[in-house]
C-alpha positions as CSV (number, residue, x, y, z in Angstrom):
1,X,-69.5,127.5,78.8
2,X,-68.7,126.2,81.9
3,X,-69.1,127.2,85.7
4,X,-66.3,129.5,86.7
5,X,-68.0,130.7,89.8
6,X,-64.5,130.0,91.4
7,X,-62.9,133.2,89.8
8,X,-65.3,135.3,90.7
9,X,-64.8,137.9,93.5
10,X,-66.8,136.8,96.4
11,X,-65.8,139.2,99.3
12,X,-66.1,143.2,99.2
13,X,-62.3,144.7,98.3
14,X,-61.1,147.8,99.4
15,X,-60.6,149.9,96.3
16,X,-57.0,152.2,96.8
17,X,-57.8,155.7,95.2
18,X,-54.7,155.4,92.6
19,X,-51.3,154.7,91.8
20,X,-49.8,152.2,89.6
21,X,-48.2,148.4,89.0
22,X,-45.7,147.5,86.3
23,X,-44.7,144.4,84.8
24,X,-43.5,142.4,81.9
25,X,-44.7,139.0,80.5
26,X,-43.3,136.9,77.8
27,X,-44.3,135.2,74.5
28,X,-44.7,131.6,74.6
29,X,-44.1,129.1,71.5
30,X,-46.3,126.0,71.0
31,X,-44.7,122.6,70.5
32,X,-47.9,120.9,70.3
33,X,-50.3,123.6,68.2
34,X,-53.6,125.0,69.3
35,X,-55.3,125.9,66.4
36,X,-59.4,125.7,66.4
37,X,-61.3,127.5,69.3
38,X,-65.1,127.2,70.7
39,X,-66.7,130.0,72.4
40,X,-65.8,131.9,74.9
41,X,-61.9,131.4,74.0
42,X,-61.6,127.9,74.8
43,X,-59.3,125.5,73.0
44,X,-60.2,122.5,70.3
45,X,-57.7,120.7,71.9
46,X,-54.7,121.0,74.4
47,X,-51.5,123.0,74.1
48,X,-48.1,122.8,75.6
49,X,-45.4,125.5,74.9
50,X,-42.3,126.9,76.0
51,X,-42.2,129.9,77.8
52,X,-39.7,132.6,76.2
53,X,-37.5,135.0,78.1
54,X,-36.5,137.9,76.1
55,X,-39.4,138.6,74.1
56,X,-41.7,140.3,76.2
57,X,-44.2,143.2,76.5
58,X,-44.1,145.3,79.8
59,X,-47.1,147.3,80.8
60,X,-47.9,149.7,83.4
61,X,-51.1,149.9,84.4
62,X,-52.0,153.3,85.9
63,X,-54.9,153.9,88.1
64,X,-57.3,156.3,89.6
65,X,-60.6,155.8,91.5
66,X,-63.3,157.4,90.1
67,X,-66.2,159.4,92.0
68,X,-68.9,157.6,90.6
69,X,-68.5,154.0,89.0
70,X,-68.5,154.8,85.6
71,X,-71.2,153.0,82.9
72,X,-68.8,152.3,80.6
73,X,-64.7,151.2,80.7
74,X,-62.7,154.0,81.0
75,X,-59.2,154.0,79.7
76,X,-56.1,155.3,77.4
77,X,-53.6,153.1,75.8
78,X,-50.1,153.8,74.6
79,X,-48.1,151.6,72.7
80,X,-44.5,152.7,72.4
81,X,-45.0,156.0,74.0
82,X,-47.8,156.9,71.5
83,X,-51.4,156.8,71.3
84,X,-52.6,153.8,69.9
85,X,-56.4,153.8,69.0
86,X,-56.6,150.7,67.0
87,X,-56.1,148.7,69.7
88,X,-58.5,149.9,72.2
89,X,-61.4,147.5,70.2
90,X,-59.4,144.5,71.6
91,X,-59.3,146.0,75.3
92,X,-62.4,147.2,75.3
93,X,-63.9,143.4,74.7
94,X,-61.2,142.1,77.2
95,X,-62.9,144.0,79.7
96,X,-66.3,143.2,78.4
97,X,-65.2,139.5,79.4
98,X,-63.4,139.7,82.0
99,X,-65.7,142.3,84.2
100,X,-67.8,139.5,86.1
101,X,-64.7,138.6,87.6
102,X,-63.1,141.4,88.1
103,X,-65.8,143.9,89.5
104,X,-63.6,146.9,90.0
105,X,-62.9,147.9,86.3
106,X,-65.8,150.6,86.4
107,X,-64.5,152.3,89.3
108,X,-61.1,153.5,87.4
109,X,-59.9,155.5,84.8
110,X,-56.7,153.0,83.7
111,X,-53.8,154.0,81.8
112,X,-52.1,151.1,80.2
113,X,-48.5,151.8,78.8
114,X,-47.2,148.8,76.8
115,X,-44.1,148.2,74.9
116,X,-42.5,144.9,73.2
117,X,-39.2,143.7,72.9
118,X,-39.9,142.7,69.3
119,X,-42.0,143.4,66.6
120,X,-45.4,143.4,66.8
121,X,-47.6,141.4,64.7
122,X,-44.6,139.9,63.4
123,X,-45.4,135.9,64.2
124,X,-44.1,136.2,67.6
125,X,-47.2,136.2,69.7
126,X,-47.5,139.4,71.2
127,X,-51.1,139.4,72.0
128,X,-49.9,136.7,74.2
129,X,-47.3,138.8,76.1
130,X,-49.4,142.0,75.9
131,X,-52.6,140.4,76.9
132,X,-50.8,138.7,79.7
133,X,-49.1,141.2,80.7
134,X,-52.1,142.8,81.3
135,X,-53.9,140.5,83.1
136,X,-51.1,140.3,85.4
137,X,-51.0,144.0,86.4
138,X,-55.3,143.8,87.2
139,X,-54.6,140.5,89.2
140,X,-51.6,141.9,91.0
141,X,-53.9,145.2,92.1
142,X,-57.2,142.8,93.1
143,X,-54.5,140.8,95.2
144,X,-53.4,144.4,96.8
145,X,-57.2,144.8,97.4
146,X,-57.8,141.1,98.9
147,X,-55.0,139.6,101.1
148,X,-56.8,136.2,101.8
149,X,-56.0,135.5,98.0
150,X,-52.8,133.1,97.7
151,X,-50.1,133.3,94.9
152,X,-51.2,130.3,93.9
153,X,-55.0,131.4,93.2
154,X,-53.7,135.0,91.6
155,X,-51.7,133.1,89.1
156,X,-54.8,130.3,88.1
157,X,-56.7,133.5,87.7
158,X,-54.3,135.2,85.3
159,X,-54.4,132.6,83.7
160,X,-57.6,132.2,83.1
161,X,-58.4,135.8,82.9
162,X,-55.5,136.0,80.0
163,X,-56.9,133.6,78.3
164,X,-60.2,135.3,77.6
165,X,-57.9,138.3,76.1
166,X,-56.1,135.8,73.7
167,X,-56.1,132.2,74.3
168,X,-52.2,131.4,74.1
169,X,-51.5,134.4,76.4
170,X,-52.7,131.7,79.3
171,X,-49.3,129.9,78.5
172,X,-47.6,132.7,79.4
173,X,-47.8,133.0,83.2
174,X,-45.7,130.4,84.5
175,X,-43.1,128.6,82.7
176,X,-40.3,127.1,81.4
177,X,-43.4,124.6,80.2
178,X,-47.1,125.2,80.1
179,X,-50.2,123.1,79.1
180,X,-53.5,124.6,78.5
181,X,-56.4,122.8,77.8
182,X,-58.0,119.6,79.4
183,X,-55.9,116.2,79.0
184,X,-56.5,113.2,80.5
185,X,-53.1,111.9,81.2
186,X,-52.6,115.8,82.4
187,X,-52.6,116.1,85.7
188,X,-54.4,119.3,86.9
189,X,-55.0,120.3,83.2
190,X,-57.7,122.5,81.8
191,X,-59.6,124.4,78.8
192,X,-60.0,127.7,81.3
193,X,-56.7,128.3,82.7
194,X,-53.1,127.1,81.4
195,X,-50.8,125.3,84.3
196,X,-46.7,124.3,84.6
197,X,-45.9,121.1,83.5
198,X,-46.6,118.9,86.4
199,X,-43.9,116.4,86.1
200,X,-40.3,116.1,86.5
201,X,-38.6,117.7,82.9
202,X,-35.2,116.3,81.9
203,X,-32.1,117.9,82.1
204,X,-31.4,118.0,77.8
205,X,-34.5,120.7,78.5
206,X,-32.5,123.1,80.5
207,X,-31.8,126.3,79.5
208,X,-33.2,125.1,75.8
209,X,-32.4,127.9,73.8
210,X,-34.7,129.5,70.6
211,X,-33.1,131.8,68.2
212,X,-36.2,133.2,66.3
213,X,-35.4,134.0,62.4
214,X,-37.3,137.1,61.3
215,X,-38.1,136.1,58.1
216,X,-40.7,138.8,57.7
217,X,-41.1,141.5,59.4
218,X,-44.5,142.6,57.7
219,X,-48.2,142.5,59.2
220,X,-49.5,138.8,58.8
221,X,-51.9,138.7,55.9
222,X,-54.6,136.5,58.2
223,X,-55.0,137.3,62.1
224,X,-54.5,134.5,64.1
225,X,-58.5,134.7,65.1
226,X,-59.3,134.1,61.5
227,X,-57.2,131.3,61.1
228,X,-59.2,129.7,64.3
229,X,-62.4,130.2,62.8
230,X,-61.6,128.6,59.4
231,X,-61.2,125.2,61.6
232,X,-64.9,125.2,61.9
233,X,-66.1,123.0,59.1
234,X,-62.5,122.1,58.3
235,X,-62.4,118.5,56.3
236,X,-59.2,117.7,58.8
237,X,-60.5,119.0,62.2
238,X,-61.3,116.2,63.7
239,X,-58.2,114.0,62.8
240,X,-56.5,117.5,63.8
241,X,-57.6,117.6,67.5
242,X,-56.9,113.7,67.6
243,X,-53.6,113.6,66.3
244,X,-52.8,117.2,68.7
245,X,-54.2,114.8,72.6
246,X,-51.8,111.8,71.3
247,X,-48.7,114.2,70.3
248,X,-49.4,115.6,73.6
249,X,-49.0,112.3,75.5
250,X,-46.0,111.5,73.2
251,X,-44.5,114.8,74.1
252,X,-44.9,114.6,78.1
253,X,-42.9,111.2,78.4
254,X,-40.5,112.9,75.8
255,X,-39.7,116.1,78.2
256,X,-39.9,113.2,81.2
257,X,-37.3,110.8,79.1
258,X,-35.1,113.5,77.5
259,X,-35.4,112.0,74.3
260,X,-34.4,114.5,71.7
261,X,-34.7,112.6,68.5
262,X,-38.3,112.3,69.7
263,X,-39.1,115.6,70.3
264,X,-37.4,116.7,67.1
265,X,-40.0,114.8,65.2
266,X,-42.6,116.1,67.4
267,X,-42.1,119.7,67.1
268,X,-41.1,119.8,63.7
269,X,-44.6,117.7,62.6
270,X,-46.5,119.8,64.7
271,X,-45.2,123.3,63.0
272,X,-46.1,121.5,59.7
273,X,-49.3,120.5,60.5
274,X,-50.4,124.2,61.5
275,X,-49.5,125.4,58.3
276,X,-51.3,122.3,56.2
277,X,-54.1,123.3,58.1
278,X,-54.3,126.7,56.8
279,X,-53.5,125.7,53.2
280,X,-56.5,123.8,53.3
281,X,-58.7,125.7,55.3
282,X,-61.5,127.9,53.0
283,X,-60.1,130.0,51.8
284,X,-57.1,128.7,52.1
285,X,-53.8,131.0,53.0
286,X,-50.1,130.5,53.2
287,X,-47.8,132.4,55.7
288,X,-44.8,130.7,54.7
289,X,-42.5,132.4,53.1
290,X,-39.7,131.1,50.4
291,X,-37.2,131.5,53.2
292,X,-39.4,129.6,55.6
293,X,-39.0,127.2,53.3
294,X,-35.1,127.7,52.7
295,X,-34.2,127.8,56.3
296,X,-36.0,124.2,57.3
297,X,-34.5,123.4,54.2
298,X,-30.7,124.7,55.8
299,X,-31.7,123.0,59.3
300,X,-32.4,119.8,57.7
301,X,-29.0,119.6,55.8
302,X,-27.2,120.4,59.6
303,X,-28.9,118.2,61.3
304,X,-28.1,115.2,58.8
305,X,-24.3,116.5,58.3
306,X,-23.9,117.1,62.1
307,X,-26.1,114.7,64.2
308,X,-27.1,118.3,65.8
309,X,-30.1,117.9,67.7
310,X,-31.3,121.4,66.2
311,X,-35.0,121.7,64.7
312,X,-37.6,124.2,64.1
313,X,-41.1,125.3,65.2
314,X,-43.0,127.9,64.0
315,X,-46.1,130.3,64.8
316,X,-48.9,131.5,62.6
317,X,-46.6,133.3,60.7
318,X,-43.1,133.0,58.4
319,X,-40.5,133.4,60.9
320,X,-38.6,130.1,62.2
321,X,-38.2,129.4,66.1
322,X,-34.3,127.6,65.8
323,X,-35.1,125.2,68.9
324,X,-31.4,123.4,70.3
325,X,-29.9,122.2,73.5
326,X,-28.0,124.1,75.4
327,X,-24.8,122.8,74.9
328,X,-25.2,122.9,71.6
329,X,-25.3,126.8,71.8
330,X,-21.9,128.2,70.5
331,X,-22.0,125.6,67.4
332,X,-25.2,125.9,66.5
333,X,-24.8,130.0,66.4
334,X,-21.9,129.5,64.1
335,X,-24.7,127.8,62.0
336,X,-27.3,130.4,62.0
337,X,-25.0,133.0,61.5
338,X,-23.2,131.5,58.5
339,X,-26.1,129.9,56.8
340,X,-29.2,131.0,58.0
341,X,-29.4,135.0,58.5
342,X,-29.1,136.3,55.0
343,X,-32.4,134.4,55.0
344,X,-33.4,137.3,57.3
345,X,-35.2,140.4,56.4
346,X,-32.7,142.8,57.0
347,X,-30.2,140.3,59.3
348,X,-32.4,140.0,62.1
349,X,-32.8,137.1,64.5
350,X,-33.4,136.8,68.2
351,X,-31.7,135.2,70.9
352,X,-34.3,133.9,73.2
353,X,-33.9,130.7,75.6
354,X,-37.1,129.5,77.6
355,X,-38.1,131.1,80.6
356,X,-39.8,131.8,83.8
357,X,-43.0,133.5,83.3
358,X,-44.6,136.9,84.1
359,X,-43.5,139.7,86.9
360,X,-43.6,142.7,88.7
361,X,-41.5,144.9,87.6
């Protein structure tokens, strides 16, 4: 593990008695896949993603000093209004992590509100949002605490501090683009902390829009976690991890050059790739769906009748990210509508474009 010494609170913070912060941060969707993780939380090999808009998870974080520091985390959690006990394991070794560099989680009782904008466990990545989200409101009350810190160094922290709650949730901070993990030909880029694309991005990028098909709705039948484990000992890691670092290269001058035939082929090879990783992982799993299937199937006939610049990504999961241009929006809707929701459960899709990254509320 390496030396993080840098994110760790040096100077003695005032600690307020109580009150509370709100915010919302988004899920994020890979282009180039992280799949494989070493301890504690780091990446395999190096990510870059869109930021979403629309799907997020807002949190409150309520707080109140107590008399004595406590020997043990004290805090509630509601999801959607209601108590929500099954997810308090997942806080609880959040804050486990996270308290070395964040020293005033003993002196609080926190209550943390949280709701999504989409299903959870559904494929979207909401321990992304939520775990951001999170983050974000602790960072937000240390900077309230600590006025030297800069926006700058609250947001690396985040980051970082995300991160350690779920490792895409990192990607989520900042957007409309986001690397995480440590590539040479990235500036600034690193396995602890995610940063924005450092380089100029194209215009075809602008506004990119991603209507995400809910293929199923259902709980996935493997946690993401899982998954990442299986890559220890995997017959393809290694090629894996190579293939992910020269995709990532191939990507950057992509989002640089605008060059959407490119990034087609890209993003679409990636989203395989994930998923022929977990068919031959041991045990082996499939999260695909026969509409997964039907969908890239649908997209594929478009794009070759069209010359649309339309293509697909997807998650650890069934559903189907519908990546286009912008100006392509109005046609491309006509599309989905006509031929690709009644391969919906239930109808439902949603409109997301990329966006901007966490904030107060």
């Amino acid at each position: 593990m390496g030396d993080y010494s840098q994110f760790i609170t040096k100077k003695s913070l005032t600690i307020p008695e109580k009150g509370s912060i709100s915010c919302k941060s988004p899920s994020n969707i890979a282009l180039v896949k992280y799949w494989g993780k070493r301890p504690v939380q780091l990446p395999e090999n190096p990510s870059i993603s869109f930021t979403l808009d629309m799907c997020t998870t807002e949190t409150t974080l309520r707080y109140e000093k107590l008399e004595n520091i406590s020997e043990d985390f004290q805090f509630e959690l509601f999801f959607e209004n209601e108590p929500k006990p099954d997810f308090k394991p997942k806080i609880q070794s959040f804050f486990q992590r996270i308290a070395i560099y964040v020293p005033f989680l003993k002196d609080y009782k926190f209550i943390i509100e949280t709701s999504n904008t989409f299903p959870h466990s559904s494929g979207i990545a909401s321990s992304a949002s939520g775990m951001s989200a999170l983050a974000y409101c602790l960072m937000q009350l240390e900077k309230e605490m600590n006025s030297e810190m800069t926006d700058e160094e609250c947001i690396q922290k985040t980051s970082f501090l995300s991160r350690l709650g779920s490792g895409s949730a990192s990607r989520s901070i900042e957007g409309p683009i986001t690397v995480w993990g440590s590539h040479k030909d990235i500036e600034g880029s690193d396995d602890a902390y995610a940063i924005k694309f450092p380089y100029t991005v194209h215009n075809n990028f602008t506004n990119y829009q991603d209507t995400i098909l809910l293929v199923d709705k259902g709980e996935k039948q493997v946690s993401s976690s899982v998954g990442h484990d299986l890559m220890h000992g995997h017959p393809f890691s290694s090629e894996r991890f190579n293939q992910a670092n020269t995709n990532i290269l191939a990507l950057k001058d992509i989002l640089i050059s605008g060059d959407l035939d490119a990034f087609i082929e890209i993003v679409e090879s990636e989203a395989l790739t994930l998923h022929a990783m977990m068919m031959t992982s041991l045990p082996y799993f499939i999260l695909m769906k026969p509409n997964t299937l039907s969908v890239i199937n649908k997209i594929w006939e478009y794009r070759k009748e069209t010359g649309s610049k339309v293509c697909f990504t997807l998650d650890a999961g069934a559903n189907v990210h519908v990546l286009y241009p912008d100006v392509e929006k109005d046609q491309v809707m006509d599309f989905i509508k006509s031929e690709l929701v009644v391969y919906c459960q239930k109808g439902q899709y949603i409109c997301d474009k990329i966006g901007l990254g966490a904030k107060l509320l």
